[in-house]
N, C-alpha and C positions, 0 to 999 in steps of 0.2 A: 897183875891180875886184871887193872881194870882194863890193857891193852888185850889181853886174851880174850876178853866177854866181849870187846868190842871185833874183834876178828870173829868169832864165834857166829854174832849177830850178825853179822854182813853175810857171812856165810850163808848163814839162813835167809838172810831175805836175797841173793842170786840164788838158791835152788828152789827158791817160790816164783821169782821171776822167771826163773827157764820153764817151771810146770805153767805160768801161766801166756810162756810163750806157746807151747807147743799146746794148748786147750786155743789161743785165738786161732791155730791153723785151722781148728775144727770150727769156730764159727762167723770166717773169712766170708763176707760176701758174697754171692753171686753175682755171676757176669751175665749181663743181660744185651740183645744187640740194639743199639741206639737207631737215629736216623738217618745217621753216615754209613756208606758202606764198610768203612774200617775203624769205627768206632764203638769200643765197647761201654758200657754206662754201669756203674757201681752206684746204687742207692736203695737208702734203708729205707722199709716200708712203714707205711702209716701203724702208729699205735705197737710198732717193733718194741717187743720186750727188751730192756737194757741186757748190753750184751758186754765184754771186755774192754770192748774199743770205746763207750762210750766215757765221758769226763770223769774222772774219778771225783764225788763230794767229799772235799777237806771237813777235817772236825768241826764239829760248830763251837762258836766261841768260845764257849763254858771249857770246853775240853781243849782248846787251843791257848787259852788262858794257862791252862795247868801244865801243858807242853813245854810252853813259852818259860815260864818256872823253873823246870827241869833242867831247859838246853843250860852247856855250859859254856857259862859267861868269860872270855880273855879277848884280847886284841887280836887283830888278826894284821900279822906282817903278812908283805908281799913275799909270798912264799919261791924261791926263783925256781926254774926249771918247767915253767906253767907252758903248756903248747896245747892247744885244742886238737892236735894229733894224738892228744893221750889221753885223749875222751871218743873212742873212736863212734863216728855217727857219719851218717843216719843207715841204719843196718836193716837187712831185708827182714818182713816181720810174718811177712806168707807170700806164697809164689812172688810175682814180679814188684810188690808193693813195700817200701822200705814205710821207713819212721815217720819221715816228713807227711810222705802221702796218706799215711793213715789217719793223721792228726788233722792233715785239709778236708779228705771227706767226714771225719765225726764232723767237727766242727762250723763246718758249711752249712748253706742251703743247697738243696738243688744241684748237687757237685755231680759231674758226670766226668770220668775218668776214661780213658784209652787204652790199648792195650795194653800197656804199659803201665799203667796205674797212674800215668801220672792227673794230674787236676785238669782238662780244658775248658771246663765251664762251671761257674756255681757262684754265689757271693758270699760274704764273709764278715760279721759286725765283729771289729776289733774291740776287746772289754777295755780296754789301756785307753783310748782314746775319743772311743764311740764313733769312729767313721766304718761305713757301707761299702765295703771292695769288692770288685766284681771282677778283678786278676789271682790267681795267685801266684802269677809273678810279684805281686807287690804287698803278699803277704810271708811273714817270717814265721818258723813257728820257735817261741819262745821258753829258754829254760826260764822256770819262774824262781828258784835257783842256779845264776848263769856258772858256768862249769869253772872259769876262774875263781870265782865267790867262793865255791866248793874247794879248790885247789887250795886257795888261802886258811880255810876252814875246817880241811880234815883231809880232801882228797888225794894229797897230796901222797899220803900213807898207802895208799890202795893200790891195788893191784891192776893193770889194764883190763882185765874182764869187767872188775870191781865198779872201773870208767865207763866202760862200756854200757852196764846195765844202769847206769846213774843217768847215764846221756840220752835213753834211748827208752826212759820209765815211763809208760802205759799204765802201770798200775797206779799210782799216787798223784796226787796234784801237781807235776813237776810240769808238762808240757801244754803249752796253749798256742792256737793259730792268732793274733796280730798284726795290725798295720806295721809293716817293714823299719815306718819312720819311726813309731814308740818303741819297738825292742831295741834302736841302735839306737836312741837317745837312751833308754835305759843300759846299755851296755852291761858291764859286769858290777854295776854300782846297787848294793843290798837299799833297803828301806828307808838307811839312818840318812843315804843320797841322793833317793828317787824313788818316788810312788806313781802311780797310774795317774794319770791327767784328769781323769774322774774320780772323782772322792766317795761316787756310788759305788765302785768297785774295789775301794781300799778292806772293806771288810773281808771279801774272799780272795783278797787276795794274799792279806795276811794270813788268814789261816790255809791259805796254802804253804805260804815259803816258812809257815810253821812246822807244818804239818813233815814236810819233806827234811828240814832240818831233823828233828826229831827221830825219823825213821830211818838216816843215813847217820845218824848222831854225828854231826859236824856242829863248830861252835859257833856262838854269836858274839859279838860285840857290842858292847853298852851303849853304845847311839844307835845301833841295829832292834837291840832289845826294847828302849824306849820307844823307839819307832814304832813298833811292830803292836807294842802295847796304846799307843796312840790309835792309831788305826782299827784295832778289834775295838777303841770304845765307840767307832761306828756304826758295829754291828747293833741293831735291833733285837734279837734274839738270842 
Protein backbone atom coordinates (compact mmCIF):
# COMPACT_ATOMS: atom_id res chain seq x y z
CA UNK A 1 0.00 0.00 0.00
CA UNK A 2 2.42 2.44 1.23
CA UNK A 3 4.51 1.71 -2.25
CA UNK A 4 1.18 2.40 -4.32
CA UNK A 5 0.58 5.90 -2.59
CA UNK A 6 3.96 6.55 -3.19
CA UNK A 7 3.80 5.86 -7.16
CA UNK A 8 0.53 7.49 -6.97
CA UNK A 9 2.18 10.83 -5.66
CA UNK A 10 4.88 11.02 -8.03
CA UNK A 11 2.54 10.68 -10.55
CA UNK A 12 0.91 13.54 -9.44
CA UNK A 13 3.45 15.70 -9.03
CA UNK A 14 5.03 14.82 -13.05
CA UNK A 15 1.68 15.68 -14.48
CA UNK A 16 1.90 19.08 -12.34
CA UNK A 17 5.25 19.46 -13.60
CA UNK A 18 4.48 18.97 -17.21
CA UNK A 19 1.31 21.46 -16.79
CA UNK A 20 3.74 23.73 -15.36
CA UNK A 21 6.15 23.16 -17.99
CA UNK A 22 4.05 23.99 -20.80
CA UNK A 23 2.41 27.36 -18.79
CA UNK A 24 6.44 28.70 -18.62
CA UNK A 25 6.24 28.39 -22.52
CA UNK A 26 3.58 31.00 -22.19
CA UNK A 27 5.60 33.27 -19.95
CA UNK A 28 9.19 32.77 -21.70
CA UNK A 29 10.84 36.10 -22.10
CA UNK A 30 11.23 38.32 -24.69
CA UNK A 31 14.03 38.58 -27.03
CA UNK A 32 14.94 41.99 -27.22
CA UNK A 33 18.07 43.21 -29.67
CA UNK A 34 21.24 44.08 -27.61
CA UNK A 35 24.34 46.28 -28.79
CA UNK A 36 25.87 43.52 -30.78
CA UNK A 37 24.79 42.98 -33.96
CA UNK A 38 24.15 39.26 -33.28
CA UNK A 39 23.25 39.51 -29.99
CA UNK A 40 20.18 38.85 -28.48
CA UNK A 41 19.46 40.22 -24.57
CA UNK A 42 16.80 38.32 -22.30
CA UNK A 43 15.93 40.47 -19.19
CA UNK A 44 13.28 40.92 -16.67
CA UNK A 45 11.77 44.19 -16.18
CA UNK A 46 11.90 46.41 -13.23
CA UNK A 47 9.01 45.60 -10.63
CA UNK A 48 8.13 42.28 -13.09
CA UNK A 49 5.42 40.35 -11.37
CA UNK A 50 6.84 36.89 -10.07
CA UNK A 51 6.39 34.64 -12.74
CA UNK A 52 7.45 30.50 -12.86
CA UNK A 53 10.91 30.89 -13.45
CA UNK A 54 11.48 32.83 -10.47
CA UNK A 55 13.12 30.96 -7.05
CA UNK A 56 10.64 28.83 -5.63
CA UNK A 57 10.35 30.05 -1.39
CA UNK A 58 10.81 26.73 0.69
CA UNK A 59 8.59 26.44 3.76
CA UNK A 60 9.38 28.49 6.59
CA UNK A 61 10.79 26.89 9.42
CA UNK A 62 7.68 26.33 11.45
CA UNK A 63 6.41 24.16 8.45
CA UNK A 64 9.79 22.74 7.70
CA UNK A 65 10.23 21.72 11.31
CA UNK A 66 7.09 19.57 10.79
CA UNK A 67 8.31 18.06 7.22
CA UNK A 68 11.59 17.39 8.78
CA UNK A 69 9.31 15.03 11.36
CA UNK A 70 7.38 13.30 8.84
CA UNK A 71 10.58 12.34 6.42
CA UNK A 72 11.36 8.79 6.97
CA UNK A 73 14.19 8.13 9.01
CA UNK A 74 16.76 4.81 7.80
CA UNK A 75 20.37 4.71 6.41
CA UNK A 76 21.02 5.23 3.30
CA UNK A 77 23.42 2.44 1.58
CA UNK A 78 25.23 3.36 -1.46
CA UNK A 79 22.66 2.22 -3.68
CA UNK A 80 24.83 0.56 -6.87
CA UNK A 81 23.79 1.23 -10.31
CA UNK A 82 23.82 5.40 -9.68
CA UNK A 83 24.99 7.14 -13.15
CA UNK A 84 23.97 10.88 -13.65
CA UNK A 85 22.83 9.52 -17.24
CA UNK A 86 19.70 8.37 -15.33
CA UNK A 87 18.93 11.69 -14.37
CA UNK A 88 18.60 12.93 -17.63
CA UNK A 89 19.63 17.12 -17.66
CA UNK A 90 19.57 19.77 -18.56
CA UNK A 91 16.33 19.58 -20.88
CA UNK A 92 15.03 22.23 -23.22
CA UNK A 93 12.44 24.27 -21.12
CA UNK A 94 11.28 26.81 -24.17
CA UNK A 95 12.52 27.42 -27.49
CA UNK A 96 16.47 27.36 -27.64
CA UNK A 97 16.80 27.68 -23.64
CA UNK A 98 17.42 24.51 -21.55
CA UNK A 99 17.55 24.04 -17.57
CA UNK A 100 20.99 25.37 -16.84
CA UNK A 101 20.11 28.61 -18.75
CA UNK A 102 17.11 29.54 -17.22
CA UNK A 103 18.35 29.02 -13.69
CA UNK A 104 21.56 31.65 -14.88
CA UNK A 105 19.16 34.45 -15.97
CA UNK A 106 16.62 34.24 -12.75
CA UNK A 107 19.26 34.07 -10.82
CA UNK A 108 21.70 36.73 -12.06
CA UNK A 109 21.92 40.38 -12.43
CA UNK A 110 22.11 42.06 -15.42
CA UNK A 111 22.26 38.56 -17.51
CA UNK A 112 22.14 39.15 -21.12
CA UNK A 113 21.80 36.03 -23.22
CA UNK A 114 22.58 35.13 -27.19
CA UNK A 115 20.69 33.61 -29.52
CA UNK A 116 21.12 30.77 -28.24
CA UNK A 117 20.14 31.34 -24.62
CA UNK A 118 23.12 30.97 -23.59
CA UNK A 119 24.62 33.43 -20.59
CA UNK A 120 27.30 36.15 -22.02
CA UNK A 121 27.19 38.52 -19.58
CA UNK A 122 25.65 39.28 -16.07
CA UNK A 123 27.02 38.60 -12.40
CA UNK A 124 26.08 36.22 -9.92
CA UNK A 125 26.33 36.16 -5.73
CA UNK A 126 26.84 32.63 -5.05
CA UNK A 127 24.62 32.03 -1.44
CA UNK A 128 27.08 28.76 -0.54
CA UNK A 129 29.97 31.07 -0.30
CA UNK A 130 29.18 34.78 -0.85
CA UNK A 131 31.55 35.53 -3.77
CA UNK A 132 30.47 38.05 -6.80
CA UNK A 133 31.05 36.03 -10.33
CA UNK A 134 30.87 37.81 -13.40
CA UNK A 135 31.48 34.35 -15.62
CA UNK A 136 29.19 31.89 -15.93
CA UNK A 137 31.49 29.85 -17.02
CA UNK A 138 32.45 29.56 -13.36
CA UNK A 139 29.10 29.30 -12.13
CA UNK A 140 27.38 25.61 -11.57
CA UNK A 141 23.92 25.42 -11.18
CA UNK A 142 23.30 23.34 -8.16
CA UNK A 143 20.97 20.31 -7.18
CA UNK A 144 20.29 21.36 -3.58
CA UNK A 145 19.44 17.78 -3.33
CA UNK A 146 22.55 16.22 -5.52
CA UNK A 147 20.81 13.45 -7.76
CA UNK A 148 23.18 10.62 -6.20
CA UNK A 149 21.74 11.75 -2.55
CA UNK A 150 18.36 11.17 -4.30
CA UNK A 151 19.66 7.80 -5.79
CA UNK A 152 20.69 6.53 -2.41
CA UNK A 153 17.46 7.92 -0.94
CA UNK A 154 14.63 6.76 -3.05
CA UNK A 155 15.51 7.58 -6.58
CA UNK A 156 16.63 4.84 -7.34
CA UNK A 157 13.01 3.15 -7.57
CA UNK A 158 11.86 5.84 -10.29
CA UNK A 159 11.24 5.65 -13.36
CA UNK A 160 13.59 7.84 -16.01
CA UNK A 161 10.98 10.46 -16.57
CA UNK A 162 10.49 10.36 -12.84
CA UNK A 163 14.76 11.37 -12.95
CA UNK A 164 14.18 13.62 -15.37
CA UNK A 165 11.56 15.77 -13.70
CA UNK A 166 13.66 15.49 -10.39
CA UNK A 167 16.84 16.92 -12.20
CA UNK A 168 15.26 19.52 -14.06
CA UNK A 169 12.61 20.95 -11.08
CA UNK A 170 11.73 24.66 -11.46
CA UNK A 171 8.97 24.23 -9.41
CA UNK A 172 10.55 23.52 -5.69
CA UNK A 173 13.57 24.65 -4.07
CA UNK A 174 15.80 22.08 -5.74
CA UNK A 175 17.84 24.32 -8.21
CA UNK A 176 20.36 27.25 -7.47
CA UNK A 177 23.12 29.17 -9.68
CA UNK A 178 26.61 28.88 -7.30
CA UNK A 179 30.27 29.37 -7.42
CA UNK A 180 31.55 26.23 -9.29
CA UNK A 181 34.10 25.61 -6.37
CA UNK A 182 31.15 25.28 -3.53
CA UNK A 183 28.82 22.92 -5.49
CA UNK A 184 32.01 20.37 -6.22
CA UNK A 185 33.31 20.71 -2.78
CA UNK A 186 29.83 20.02 -1.75
CA UNK A 187 29.46 17.06 -4.17
CA UNK A 188 26.73 14.48 -3.35
CA UNK A 189 27.52 14.92 0.47
CA UNK A 190 23.71 15.78 2.43
CA UNK A 191 23.98 18.28 5.56
CA UNK A 192 25.00 15.54 8.13
CA UNK A 193 28.72 16.21 5.70
CA UNK A 194 28.44 19.63 4.41
CA UNK A 195 26.70 22.96 4.80
CA UNK A 196 27.14 26.24 2.96
CA UNK A 197 30.36 28.06 4.12
CA UNK A 198 27.94 30.73 5.30
CA UNK A 199 25.97 30.08 8.23
CA UNK A 200 23.61 33.01 7.00
CA UNK A 201 22.38 30.75 4.48
CA UNK A 202 22.20 27.57 6.56
CA UNK A 203 18.47 28.46 7.44
CA UNK A 204 17.21 28.43 3.67
CA UNK A 205 19.00 26.24 2.86
CA UNK A 206 17.66 23.70 5.19
CA UNK A 207 14.44 24.21 4.37
CA UNK A 208 15.10 23.77 1.07
CA UNK A 209 16.68 20.16 0.93
CA UNK A 210 13.62 19.76 3.33
CA UNK A 211 11.21 20.88 1.56
CA UNK A 212 12.36 18.79 -1.68
CA UNK A 213 12.78 15.68 0.36
CA UNK A 214 9.41 15.87 1.49
CA UNK A 215 7.68 16.47 -1.88
CA UNK A 216 9.75 13.64 -3.68
CA UNK A 217 9.28 11.48 -0.33
CA UNK A 218 12.94 10.13 -0.38
CA UNK A 219 14.49 9.25 3.04
CA UNK A 220 16.86 10.90 5.43
CA UNK A 221 19.39 9.60 7.65
CA UNK A 222 19.99 10.40 11.39
CA UNK A 223 23.11 12.58 11.14
CA UNK A 224 21.24 14.22 7.91
CA UNK A 225 18.21 14.75 10.20
CA UNK A 226 20.02 16.13 13.09
CA UNK A 227 21.71 18.21 10.76
CA UNK A 228 19.04 19.66 9.10
CA UNK A 229 17.36 20.29 12.60
CA UNK A 230 20.54 22.16 13.70
CA UNK A 231 20.64 24.40 10.99
CA UNK A 232 16.64 25.54 10.98
CA UNK A 233 17.57 26.57 14.71
CA UNK A 234 19.22 29.54 12.72
CA UNK A 235 16.42 30.57 11.35
CA UNK A 236 14.85 33.75 13.05
CA UNK A 237 11.40 33.27 12.11
Amino acid sequence: MIGMTRHLRRTALLTAVSVLAGLALTTAPTTATAAGPHTLARQALPNQAPSLRELPEPPDAVKARELLGDLVVADEDDVPGYSRAKFPHWVTQYGTCDTREVVLQRDGQDVVQDDQCRSVSGTWYSEYDGLTIDSASRIDIDHIVPLKEAWRSGASEWSTPERRAFANDLTDSQLIAVSAGSNRAKGDKDPGNWKPPLQSYWCTYSRAWISVKATYQLTANPAETAALSQMLDTCTT
